[in-house]
C-alpha positions in Angstrom: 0.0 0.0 0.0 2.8 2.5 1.1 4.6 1.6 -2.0 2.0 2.3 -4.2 0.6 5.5 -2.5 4.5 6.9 -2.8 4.9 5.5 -6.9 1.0 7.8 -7.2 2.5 10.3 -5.7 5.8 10.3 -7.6 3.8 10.3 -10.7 1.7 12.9 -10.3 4.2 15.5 -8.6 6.5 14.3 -11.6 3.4 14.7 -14.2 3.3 18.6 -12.7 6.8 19.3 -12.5 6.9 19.0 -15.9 3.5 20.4 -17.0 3.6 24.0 -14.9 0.3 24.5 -16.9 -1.5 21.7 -15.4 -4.8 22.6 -17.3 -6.3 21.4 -20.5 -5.8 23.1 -23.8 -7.8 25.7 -24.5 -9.5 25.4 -27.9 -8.5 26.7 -31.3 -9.5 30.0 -32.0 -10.3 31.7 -35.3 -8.2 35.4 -35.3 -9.2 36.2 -38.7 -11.7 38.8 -37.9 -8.6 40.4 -35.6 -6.3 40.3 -38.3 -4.3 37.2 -36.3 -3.9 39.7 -32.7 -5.5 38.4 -29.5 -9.3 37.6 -29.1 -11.8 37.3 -25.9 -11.8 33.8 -26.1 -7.7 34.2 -25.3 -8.7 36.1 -22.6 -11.2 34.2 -21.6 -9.5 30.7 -21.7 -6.1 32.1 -19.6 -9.3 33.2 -16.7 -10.3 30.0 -16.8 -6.6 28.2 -16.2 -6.5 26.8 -19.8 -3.5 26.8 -22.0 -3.4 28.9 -24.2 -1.2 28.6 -27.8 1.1 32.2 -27.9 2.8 31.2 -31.2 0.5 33.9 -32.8 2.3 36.4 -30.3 5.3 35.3 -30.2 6.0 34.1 -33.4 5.1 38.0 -34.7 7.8 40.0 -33.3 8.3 41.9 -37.0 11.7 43.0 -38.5 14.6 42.0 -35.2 16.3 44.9 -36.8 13.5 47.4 -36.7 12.4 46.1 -33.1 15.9 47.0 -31.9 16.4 50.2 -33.4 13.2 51.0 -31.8 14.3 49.8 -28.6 17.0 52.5 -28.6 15.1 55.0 -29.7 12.6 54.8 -27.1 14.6 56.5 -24.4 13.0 58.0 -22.5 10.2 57.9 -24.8 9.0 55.1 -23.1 5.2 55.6 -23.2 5.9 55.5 -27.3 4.0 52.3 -28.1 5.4 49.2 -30.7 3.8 46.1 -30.4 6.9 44.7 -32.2 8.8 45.8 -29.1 6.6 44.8 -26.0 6.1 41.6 -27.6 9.8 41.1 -28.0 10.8 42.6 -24.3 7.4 39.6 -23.3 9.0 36.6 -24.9 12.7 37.6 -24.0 13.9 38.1 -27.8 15.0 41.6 -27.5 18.4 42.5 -26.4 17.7 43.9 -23.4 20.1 46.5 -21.4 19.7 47.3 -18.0 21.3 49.2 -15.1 20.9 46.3 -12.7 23.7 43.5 -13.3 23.0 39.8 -12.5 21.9 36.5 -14.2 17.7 37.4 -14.0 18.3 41.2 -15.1 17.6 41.5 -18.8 14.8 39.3 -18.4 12.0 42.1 -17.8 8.9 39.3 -17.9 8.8 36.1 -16.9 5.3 34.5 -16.8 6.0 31.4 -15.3 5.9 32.6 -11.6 2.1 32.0 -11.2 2.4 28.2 -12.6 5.2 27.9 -10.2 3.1 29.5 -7.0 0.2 27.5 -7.9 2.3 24.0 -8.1 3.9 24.9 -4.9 0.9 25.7 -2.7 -1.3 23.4 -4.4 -0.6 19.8 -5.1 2.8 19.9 -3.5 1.6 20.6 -0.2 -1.4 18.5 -0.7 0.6 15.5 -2.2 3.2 15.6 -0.1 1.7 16.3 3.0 -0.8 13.3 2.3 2.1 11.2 2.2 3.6 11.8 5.5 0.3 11.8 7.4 -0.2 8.5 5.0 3.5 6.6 6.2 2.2 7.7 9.7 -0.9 6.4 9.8 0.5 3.1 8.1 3.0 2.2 10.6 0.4 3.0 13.6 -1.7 0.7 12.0 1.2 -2.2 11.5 2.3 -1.3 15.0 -0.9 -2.3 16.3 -1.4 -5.3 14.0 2.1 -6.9 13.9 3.4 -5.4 17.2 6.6 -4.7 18.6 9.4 -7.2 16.6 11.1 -9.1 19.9 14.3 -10.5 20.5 13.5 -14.4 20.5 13.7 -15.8 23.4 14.8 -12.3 25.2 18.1 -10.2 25.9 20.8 -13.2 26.1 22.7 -9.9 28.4 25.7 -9.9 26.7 26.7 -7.4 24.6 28.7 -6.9 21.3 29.9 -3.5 19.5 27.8 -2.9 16.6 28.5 0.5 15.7 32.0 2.5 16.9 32.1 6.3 18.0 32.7 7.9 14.7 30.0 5.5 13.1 27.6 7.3 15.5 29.2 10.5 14.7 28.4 9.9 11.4 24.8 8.8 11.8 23.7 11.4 13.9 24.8 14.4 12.1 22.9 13.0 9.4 20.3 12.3 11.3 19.7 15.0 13.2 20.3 18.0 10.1 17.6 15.9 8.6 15.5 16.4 11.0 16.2 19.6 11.6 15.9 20.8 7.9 12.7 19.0 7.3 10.9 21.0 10.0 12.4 23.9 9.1 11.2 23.1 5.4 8.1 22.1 6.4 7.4 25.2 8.8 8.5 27.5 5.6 6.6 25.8 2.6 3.0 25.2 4.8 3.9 27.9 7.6 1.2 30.5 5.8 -1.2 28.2 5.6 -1.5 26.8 8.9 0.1 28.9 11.6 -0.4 32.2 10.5 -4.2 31.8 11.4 -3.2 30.6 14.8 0.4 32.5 16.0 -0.8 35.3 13.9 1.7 37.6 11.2 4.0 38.8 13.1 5.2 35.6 15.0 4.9 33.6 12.5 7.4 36.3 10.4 9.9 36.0 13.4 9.3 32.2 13.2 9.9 31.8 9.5 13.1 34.0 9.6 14.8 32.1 12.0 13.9 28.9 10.5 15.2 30.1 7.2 18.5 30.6 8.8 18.7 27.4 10.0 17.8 26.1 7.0 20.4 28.0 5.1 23.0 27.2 7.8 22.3 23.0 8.9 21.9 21.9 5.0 26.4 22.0 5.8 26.1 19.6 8.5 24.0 17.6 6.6 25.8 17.4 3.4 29.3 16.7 6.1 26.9 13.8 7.4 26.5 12.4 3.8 29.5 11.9 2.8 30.8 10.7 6.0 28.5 8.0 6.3 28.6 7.3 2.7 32.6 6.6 2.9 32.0 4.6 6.0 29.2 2.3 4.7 29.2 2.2 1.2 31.5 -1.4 1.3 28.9 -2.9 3.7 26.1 -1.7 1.4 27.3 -3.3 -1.9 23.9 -5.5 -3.2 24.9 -9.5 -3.1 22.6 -12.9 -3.2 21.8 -13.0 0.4 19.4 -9.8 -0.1 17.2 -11.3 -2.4 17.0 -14.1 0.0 16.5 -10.9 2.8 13.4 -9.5 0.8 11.7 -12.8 -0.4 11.2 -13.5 3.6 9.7 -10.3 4.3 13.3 -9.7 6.5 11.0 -11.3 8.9 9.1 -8.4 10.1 5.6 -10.4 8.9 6.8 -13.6 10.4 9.2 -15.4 13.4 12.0 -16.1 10.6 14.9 -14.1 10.3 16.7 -14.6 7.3 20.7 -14.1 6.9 22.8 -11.1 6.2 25.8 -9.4 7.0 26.4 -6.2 8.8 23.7 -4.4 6.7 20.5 -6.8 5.6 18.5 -5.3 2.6 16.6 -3.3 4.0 18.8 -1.4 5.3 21.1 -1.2 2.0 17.1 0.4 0.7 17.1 3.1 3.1 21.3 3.6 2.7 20.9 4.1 -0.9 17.7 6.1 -1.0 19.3 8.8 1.3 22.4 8.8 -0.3 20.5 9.6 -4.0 17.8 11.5 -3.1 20.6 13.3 -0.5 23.0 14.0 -2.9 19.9 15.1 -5.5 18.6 17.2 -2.7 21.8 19.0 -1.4 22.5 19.9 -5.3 18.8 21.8 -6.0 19.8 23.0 -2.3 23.2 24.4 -3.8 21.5 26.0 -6.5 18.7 28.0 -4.1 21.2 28.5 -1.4 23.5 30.4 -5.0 20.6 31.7 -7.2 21.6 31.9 -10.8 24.9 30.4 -10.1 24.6 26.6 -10.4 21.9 26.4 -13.6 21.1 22.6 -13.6 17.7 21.7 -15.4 18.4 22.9 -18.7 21.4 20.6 -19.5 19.7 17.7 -17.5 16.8 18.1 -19.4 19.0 18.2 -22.8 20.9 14.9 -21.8 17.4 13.0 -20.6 15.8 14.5 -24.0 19.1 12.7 -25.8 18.8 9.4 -24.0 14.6 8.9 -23.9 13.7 10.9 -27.0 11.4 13.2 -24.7 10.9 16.7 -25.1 11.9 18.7 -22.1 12.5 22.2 -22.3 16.2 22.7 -22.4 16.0 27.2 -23.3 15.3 28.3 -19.6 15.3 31.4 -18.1 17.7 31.9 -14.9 13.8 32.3 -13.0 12.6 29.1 -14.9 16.1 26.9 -12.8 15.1 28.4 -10.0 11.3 27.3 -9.8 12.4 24.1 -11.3 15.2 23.6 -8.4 12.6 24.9 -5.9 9.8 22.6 -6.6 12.4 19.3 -7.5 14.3 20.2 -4.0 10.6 19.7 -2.5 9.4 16.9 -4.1 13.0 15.0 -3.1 12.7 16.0 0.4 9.2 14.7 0.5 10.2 11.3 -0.5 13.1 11.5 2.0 11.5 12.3 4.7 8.8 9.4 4.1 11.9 6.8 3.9 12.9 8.0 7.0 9.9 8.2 9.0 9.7 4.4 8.0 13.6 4.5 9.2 12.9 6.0 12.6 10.1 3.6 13.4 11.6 0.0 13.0 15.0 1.8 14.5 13.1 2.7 17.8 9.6 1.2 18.3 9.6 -1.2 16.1 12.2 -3.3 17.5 13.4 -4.3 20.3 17.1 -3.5 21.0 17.5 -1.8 17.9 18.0 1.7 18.5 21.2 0.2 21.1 23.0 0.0 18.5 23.2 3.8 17.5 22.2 4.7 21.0 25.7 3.4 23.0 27.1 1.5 19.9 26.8 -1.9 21.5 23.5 -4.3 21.0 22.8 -7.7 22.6 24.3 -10.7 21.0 21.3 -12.6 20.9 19.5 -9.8 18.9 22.6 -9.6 16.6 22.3 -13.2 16.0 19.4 -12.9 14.6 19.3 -10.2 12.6 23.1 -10.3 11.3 24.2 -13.9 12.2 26.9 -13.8 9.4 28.9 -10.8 10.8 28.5 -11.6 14.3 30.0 -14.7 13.1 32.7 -12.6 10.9 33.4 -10.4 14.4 33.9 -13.6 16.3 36.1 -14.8 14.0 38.7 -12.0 14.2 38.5 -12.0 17.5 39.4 -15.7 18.0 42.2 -14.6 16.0 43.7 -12.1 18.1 41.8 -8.8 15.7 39.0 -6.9 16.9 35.4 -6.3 15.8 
């Protein structure tokens, strides 16, 4: 169920990531009696959210020359009117010069901020915070159905190091930026909606600036936590036979088995890799809103995915058009995150017993190691019969 809610969920935030105009087309209109220039009905259909063809704008820009030698002749002439001009300075095809320097400058409109508001206040708030409340309400519901997962037979009271100091390091800088930067991400993308109306404006302003700083500031420690913990695991985390064996049991969450595996079991080489992807994909979109204009990334990914697949992705994008694009893809990532690692958080704490031990001090009981990583206790035990240490 949880895997099919997050693939719907996927879909459709992917479906309007790509789609800003998430409305139908409007119908074809006959311009004849306007000599080809816009109608009511264009009016009309961009009321009513419908998408509206512009190729009859801005495919009629007249003579390039003629439109830029009236461009600087207008001066300060500028309540002289040429529709060859303003159409030109609406679909960014004049050469534009400004006073103000930067990246976004010489673009003087950009119409794709509404789309963008729309997509972010609408169905990804609504998408992803249905998913959240849905993993929550999922795992109360297996929590009270399946129960706590115990160690058979109970604590055998002798322990074994699992995890040493600088694992745990590791882990909780992760862990804890994460947490931190969803909250803070949360509290700035829903904030308007649900707290103004109870802590009013003016907390709520104090609230959101201070969680913006954090934002801004913990996204280092977190990024320090990913590659830490990537260097540290990634050898344990390599895919091999044993975690097909791993999943085909269930890992023996929905049953008294528990099948083989080393240090990491499959499921755990799941969440590894789906934080170190969607981490690395959520620090770079991160990077670029953190630098606006510096770090342009959608337009050559969407090039390359355009050259692999044979889709059609925009690849000529304004420096405003990367920036909505890394705003929304940085939320839909961190929605998906944060679902794996509610999931994470639950069978680490909860959901089993003597689990979180093993980030907790570092050392978990030996009969709860032997049954859920039999083959490294055994690889532990056999360095230490040899004199080496675990």
């Amino acid at each position: 169920m949880n895997i099919k809610l997050l693939g719907a969920t996927v879909l459709a935030l992917a479906t309007l990531l790509f789609n800003p105009v998430w409305a139908e087309d409007a119908p074809a209109v006959d311009r004849t009696a306007t000599g080809g220039a816009q109608t009511l009905e264009d009016i009309m259909a961009r009321q009513q959210q419908l998408k509206v063809d512009e190729s009859f704008r801005s495919e009629n820009l007249g003579d390039p020359a003629s439109a830029a030698a009236i461009t600087e002749q207008l001066g300060t002439r500028g309540g002289v009117s040429d529709s060859d001009t303003w159409r030109g300075i609406r679909y960014n095809e004049n050469d534009i010069k400004t006073q103000a320097r930067g990246p976004a400058a010489n673009v003087l409109i950009q119409d794709g901020g509404m789309p963008w508001y729309q997509l972010r206040e609408g169905p990804i708030i609504t998408y992803g915070g249905g998913a959240l409340l849905g993993i929550i309400i999922l795992l109360v519901v297996f929590y009270f159905v399946r129960g706590k997962i115990m160690i058979d037979g109970g604590p055998s009271g002798t322990k074994i190091e699992r995890f040493k100091a600088i694992e745990r390091f590791g882990h909780w800088l992760l862990a804890g930026s994460f947490i931190a930067l969803a909250l803070t991400g949360l509290l700035t993308l829903m904030g308007r909606s649900f707290l103004i109306p109870v802590i009013g404006h003016e907390a709520y302003s104090t609230l959101a600036v201070g969680s913006k700083w954090l934002h801004n500031n913990v996204a280092w420690a977190f990024m320090l936590g990913l590659v830490m913990t990537f260097c540290m695991w990634v050898v344990h985390n390599i895919p091999n036979k044993l975690d097909w064996q791993w999943i085909k049991a269930g890992g023996g969450i929905f049953s008294k088995s528990h099948p083989s595996s080393k240090k990491f079991n499959a499921g755990q080489k799941i969440i590894f890799w789906t934080v170190m992807i969607l981490g690395v994909s959520v620090s770079l979109s991160g990077l670029s809103l953190l630098f606006p204009f510096e770090m342009p990334m959608f337009a050559g990914t969407f090039s390359t995915v355009n050259g692999i697949f044979g889709t059609d992705f925009p690849t000529a994008l304004t420096p405003h058009e990367e920036m909505q694009y890394a705003n929304i893809w940085h939320s839909i990532v961190a929605f998906a995150m944060m679902v794996a690692i509610i999931a994470h958080i639950y069978i680490g704490s909860v959901g089993m017993e003597g689990a979180f031990d093993a980030m907790g001090n570092g050392e978990v009981d030996l009969e709860w190691a032997r049954q859920h990583h039999d083959l490294w206790v055994a690889e532990v035990e056999a360095k230490q019969g040899k004199g080496g240490s675990s």
